[in-house]
N, C-alpha and C positions, 0 to 999 in steps of 0.2 A: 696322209690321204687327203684329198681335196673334193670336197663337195657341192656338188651343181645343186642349187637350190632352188632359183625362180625364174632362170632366164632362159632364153636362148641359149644353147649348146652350139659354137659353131667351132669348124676345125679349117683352118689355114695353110697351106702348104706351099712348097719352093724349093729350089733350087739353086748351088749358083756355083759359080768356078770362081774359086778362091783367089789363083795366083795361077800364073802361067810361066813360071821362071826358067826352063831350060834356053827356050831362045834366046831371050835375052841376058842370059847369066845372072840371074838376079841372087836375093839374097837366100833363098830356101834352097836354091840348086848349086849355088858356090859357096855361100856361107860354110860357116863354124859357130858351134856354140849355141846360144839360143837364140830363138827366132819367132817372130809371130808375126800371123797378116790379120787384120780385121777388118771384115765386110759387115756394115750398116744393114740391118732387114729392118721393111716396113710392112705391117699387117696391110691386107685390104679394107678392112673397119678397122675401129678402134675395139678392146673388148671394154669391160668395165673396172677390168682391174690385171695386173696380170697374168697371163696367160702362164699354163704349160708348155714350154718347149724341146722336143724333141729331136736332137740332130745324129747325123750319121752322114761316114764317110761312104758317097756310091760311086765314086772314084779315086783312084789313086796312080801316081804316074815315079816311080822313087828308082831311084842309083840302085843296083845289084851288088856294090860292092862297099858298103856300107848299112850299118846297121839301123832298124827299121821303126824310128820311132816319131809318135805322133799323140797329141793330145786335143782333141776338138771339144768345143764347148758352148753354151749359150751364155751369156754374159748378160748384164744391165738390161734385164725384162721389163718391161713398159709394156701399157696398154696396145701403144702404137707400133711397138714395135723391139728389138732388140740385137745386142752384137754376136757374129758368127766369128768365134776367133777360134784357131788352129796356130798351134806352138808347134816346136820340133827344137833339137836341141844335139851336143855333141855333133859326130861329125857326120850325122844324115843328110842324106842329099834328097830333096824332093823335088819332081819338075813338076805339076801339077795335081791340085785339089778339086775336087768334086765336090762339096756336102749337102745333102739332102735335110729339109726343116719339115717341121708338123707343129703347130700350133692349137693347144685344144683350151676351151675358157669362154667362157657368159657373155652374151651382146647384147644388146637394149633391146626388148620386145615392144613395138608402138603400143600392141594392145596390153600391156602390163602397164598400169597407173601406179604410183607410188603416193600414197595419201597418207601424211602424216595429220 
């Protein structure tokens, strides 16, 4: 459990389309075997330390005739920011991703002094 204790509570949010690979035949929609894309997110602030980050797939675009698998994640959480990576593996065919972000974590208050 993670506890807010003096700051600012602020919550961050976004969007983004992972990969579009049917048109172009790229590697999630003709591939084999395993696979990942990774998109770079940057917070609006900074927080003070890292944040919670919660993702979810709000799209999916996948082959009918192959089986259905998918793993998304938040990776290397930074203050500023952090990676949205989506793997898939065996012989899944995905023409595009969607995944939704929520960032929740402590910001700098001007009026909070820190007086050591």
């Amino acid at each position: 459990m993670k506890r807010f204790t003096k700051n600012l509570l602020s919550v961050d949010q976004g969007s983004s389309v992972m990969f579009s690979d049917f048109a172009n035949n790229g590697p999630m929609w003709s591939g084999d075997g395993p696979r990942e894309s990774v998109t770079n997110v940057e917070f609006g602030e900074p927080y003070l330390e890292p944040p919670i980050v919660h993702v979810s797939i709000s799209m999916w675009d996948t082959g009918g005739d192959t089986n259905q698998r998918a793993d998304l994640r938040a990776e290397k959480i930074t203050p500023t920011g952090f990676q949205l990576v989506f793997r898939t593996w065996g012989d899944t065919r995905i023409a595009r991703i969607r995944a939704d972000w929520m960032a929740i974590g402590e910001v700098s208050d001007e009026d909070v002094w820190d007086v050591e």
